[in-house]
N, C-alpha and C positions, 0 to 999 in steps of 0.2 A: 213607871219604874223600869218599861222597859224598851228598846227602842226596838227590838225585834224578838221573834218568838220568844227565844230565851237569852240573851243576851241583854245586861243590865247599862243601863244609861246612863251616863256619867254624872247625872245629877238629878235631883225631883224638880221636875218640871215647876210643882207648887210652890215647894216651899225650900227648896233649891240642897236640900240632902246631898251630901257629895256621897257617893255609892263604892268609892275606892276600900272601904273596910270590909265590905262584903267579899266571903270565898267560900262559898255554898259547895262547890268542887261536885264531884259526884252525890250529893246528899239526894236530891231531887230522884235520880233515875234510882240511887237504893231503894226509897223511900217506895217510888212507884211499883217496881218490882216484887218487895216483900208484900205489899197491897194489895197490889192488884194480880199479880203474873203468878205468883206461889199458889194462891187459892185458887187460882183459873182454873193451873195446869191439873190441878186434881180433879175438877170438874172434865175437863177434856178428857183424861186416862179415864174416871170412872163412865163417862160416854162412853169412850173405846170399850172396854171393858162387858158392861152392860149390856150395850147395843151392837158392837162391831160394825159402825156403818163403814160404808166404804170411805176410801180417802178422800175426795171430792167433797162429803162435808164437813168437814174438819177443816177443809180450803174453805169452806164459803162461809162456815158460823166459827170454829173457832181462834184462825187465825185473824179475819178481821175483829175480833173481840179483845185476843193478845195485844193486839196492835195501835186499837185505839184507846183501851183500857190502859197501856202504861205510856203512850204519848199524851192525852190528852191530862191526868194531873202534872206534867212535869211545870207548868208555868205557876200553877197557884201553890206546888208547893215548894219551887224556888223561892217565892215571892215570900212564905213561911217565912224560911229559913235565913231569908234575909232579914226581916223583922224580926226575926228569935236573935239572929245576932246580932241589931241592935238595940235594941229592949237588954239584951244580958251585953254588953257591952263585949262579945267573944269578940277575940283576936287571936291571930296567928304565933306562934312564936320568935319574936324578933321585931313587931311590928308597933311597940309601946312608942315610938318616937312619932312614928306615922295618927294613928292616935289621938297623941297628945296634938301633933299638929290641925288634925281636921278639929279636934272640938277646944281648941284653942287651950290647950292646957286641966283641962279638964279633970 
């Protein structure tokens, strides 16, 4: 599905999907953010909070945590949302002719 990290392939290698209908656009990085990065950061302040440690751990546990916690789902859930939109057949507005040409009328 994909030919690099997040960038979509122009076709399913398997069973030959043309992938031009997909526009996931920013859904992936909201998605990861509201998940992952909203619930961190309260976790981080109530550290701060609690603990007052110094800056330095906040550099070593919570920002590599920030960091790989909202990079690492962005591929599985681009890949969602590509499946979501073709399972529900979403399209953009203006793109019914597009469409109708990949799934031959359809």
């Amino acid at each position: 599905m994909f030919k690099s990290w997040l960038k979509l392939a122009d076709r399913c290698e398997h069973c030959g999907l043309d992938y031009r209908f997909a526009a996931p656009d920013d859904g992936p990085a909201f998605f990861s953010l509201c998940i992952v990065a909203l619930p961190l950061i309260f976790v981080v302040v109530w550290i701060q909070v609690a603990f007052e440690p110094p800056w330095w751990v906040h550099l070593l546990t919570s920002f590599p945590l920030l960091v790989a916690g909202c990079l690492l789902p962005l591929r599985p859930i681009k890949g969602w949302l590509v499946a979501s939109q073709y399972v529900h057949k979403a399209q953009e507005a203006g793109t019914q002719a597009l469409w109708d040409q990949l799934h031959g009328g359809k």
